[in-house]
C-alpha positions in Angstrom: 0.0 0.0 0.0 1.5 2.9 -1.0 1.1 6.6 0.9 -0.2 9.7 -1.2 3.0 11.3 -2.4 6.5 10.3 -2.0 8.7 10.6 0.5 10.8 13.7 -1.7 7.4 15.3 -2.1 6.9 14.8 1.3 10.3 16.3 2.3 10.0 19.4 0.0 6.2 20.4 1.5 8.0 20.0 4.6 10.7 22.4 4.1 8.0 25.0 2.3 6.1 25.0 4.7 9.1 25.8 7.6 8.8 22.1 9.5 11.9 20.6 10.3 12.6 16.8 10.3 14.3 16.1 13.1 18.0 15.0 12.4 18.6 11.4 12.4 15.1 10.6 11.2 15.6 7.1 8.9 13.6 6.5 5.5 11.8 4.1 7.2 10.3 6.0 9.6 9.1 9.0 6.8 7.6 6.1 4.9 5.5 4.7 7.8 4.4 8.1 9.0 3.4 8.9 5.5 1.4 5.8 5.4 -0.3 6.8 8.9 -0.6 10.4 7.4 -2.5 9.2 4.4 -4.8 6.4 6.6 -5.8 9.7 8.1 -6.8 11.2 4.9 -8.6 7.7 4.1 -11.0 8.2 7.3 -12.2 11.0 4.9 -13.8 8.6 2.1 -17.3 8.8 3.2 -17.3 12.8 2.7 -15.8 12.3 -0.5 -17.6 13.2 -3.3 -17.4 10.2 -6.4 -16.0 6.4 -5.8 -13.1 4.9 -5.7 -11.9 4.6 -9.5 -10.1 0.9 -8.7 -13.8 -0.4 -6.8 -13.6 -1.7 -2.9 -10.4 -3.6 -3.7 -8.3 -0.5 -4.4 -5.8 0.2 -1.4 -6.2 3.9 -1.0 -9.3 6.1 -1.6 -7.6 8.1 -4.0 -7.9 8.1 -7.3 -11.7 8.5 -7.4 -13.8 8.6 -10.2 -17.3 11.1 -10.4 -15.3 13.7 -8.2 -17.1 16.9 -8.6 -15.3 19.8 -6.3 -17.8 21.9 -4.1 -18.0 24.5 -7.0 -19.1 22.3 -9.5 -15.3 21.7 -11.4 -14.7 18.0 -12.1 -11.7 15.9 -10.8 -10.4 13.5 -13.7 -10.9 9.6 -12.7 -6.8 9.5 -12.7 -6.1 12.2 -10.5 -5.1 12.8 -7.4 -5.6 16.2 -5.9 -2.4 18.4 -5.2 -4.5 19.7 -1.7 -5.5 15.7 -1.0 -1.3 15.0 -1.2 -1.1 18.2 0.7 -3.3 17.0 3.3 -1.6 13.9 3.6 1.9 15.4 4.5 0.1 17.7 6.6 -1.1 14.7 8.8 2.3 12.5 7.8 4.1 15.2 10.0 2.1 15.3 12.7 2.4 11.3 12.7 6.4 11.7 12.2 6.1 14.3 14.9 4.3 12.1 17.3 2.9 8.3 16.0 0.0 8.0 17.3 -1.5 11.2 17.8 -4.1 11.5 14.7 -5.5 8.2 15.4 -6.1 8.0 19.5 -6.9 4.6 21.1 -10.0 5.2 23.0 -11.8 3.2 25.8 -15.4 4.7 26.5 -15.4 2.9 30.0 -11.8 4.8 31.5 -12.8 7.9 30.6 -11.4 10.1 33.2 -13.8 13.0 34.5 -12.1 14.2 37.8 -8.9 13.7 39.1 -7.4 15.5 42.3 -3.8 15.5 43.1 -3.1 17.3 46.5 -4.9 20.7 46.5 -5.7 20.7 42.5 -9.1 19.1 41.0 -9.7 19.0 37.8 -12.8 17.9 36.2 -12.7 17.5 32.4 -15.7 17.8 30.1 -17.0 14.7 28.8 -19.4 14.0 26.0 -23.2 14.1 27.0 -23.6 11.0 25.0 -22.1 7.4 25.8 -22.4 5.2 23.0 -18.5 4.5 22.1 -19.2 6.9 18.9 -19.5 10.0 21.3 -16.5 8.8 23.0 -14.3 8.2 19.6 -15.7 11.6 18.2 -14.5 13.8 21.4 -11.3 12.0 21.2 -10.1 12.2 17.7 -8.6 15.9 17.2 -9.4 17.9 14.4 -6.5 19.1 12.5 -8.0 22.5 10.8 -5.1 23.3 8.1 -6.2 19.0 7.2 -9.9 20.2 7.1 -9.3 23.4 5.2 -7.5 21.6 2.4 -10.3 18.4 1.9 -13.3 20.8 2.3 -13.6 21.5 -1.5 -13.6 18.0 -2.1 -16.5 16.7 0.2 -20.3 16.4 -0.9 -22.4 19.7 -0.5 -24.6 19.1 2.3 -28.2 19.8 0.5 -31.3 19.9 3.0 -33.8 17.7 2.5 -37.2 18.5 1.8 -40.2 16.6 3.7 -43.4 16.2 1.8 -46.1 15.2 3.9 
């Protein structure tokens, strides 16, 4: 399975964009970020606009075919985006940064919700719901620069109209 970009892509969006991979960083560990990075991107699929071009089997969600941006420009069936490859070293840094820390493991029955340690107490806010999709949803961080760049690619949200 192979990550959205390669790794000198990867390094060059880095430098553009003023990150710095920390010395002594091996190929190895860019590549499985980058393939963290881009399983990230691939929680995305069902805001994606069109299909996957290669059908179910296809590794990635990207290439798509019947992409249609939000202002109406279509995608060709064999590309993929320059902002989806963006996005994907966007969340391949954060993984090199810190593994881990897109895709948190979350146990809906050790949520903490106070915790006192001499004189401090702290009581965190927790999710009025408890069904483990509450839980998973307050947990998984939201990475706006990630959001900003996919936006243009996910379906319009059109209200529905009840007839009765």
């Amino acid at each position: 399975m192979a990550a959205y970009g390669t790794q000198e892509a990867f390094e060059h969006y880095a430098t553009d964009h003023g990150y710095v991979i920390p010395e002594g960083t091996t190929d190895a560990q860019i590549a499985a970020a980058m393939l963290r990075g881009s399983l990230v991107i691939d929680r995305y699929e069902p805001k994606f606009s069109g299909t996957r071009r290669g059908g179910y089997d296809q590794s990635r969600e990207w290439p798509r075919t019947g992409v249609v941006t939000y202002y109406g420009q279509a995608i060709p069936s064999e590309a993929i985006p320059q902002p989806i490859i963006d996005a994907s070293c966007e969340a391949s840094f954060l993984e090199l940064s810190t593994p881990g820390s897109l895709s948190p493991v979350v146990t809906g029955n050790s949520v903490t919700k106070r915790e006192k340690v001499g004189e401090l107490e702290v009581e965190y806010a927790v999710s009025s719901g408890s069904s483990s999709a509450d839980v998973v949803a307050a947990a998984t961080p939201v990475v706006t620069i990630i959001e900003g760049l996919l936006w243009r690619f996910m379906r319009m949200c059109v209200p529905g109209i009840l007839a009765v």
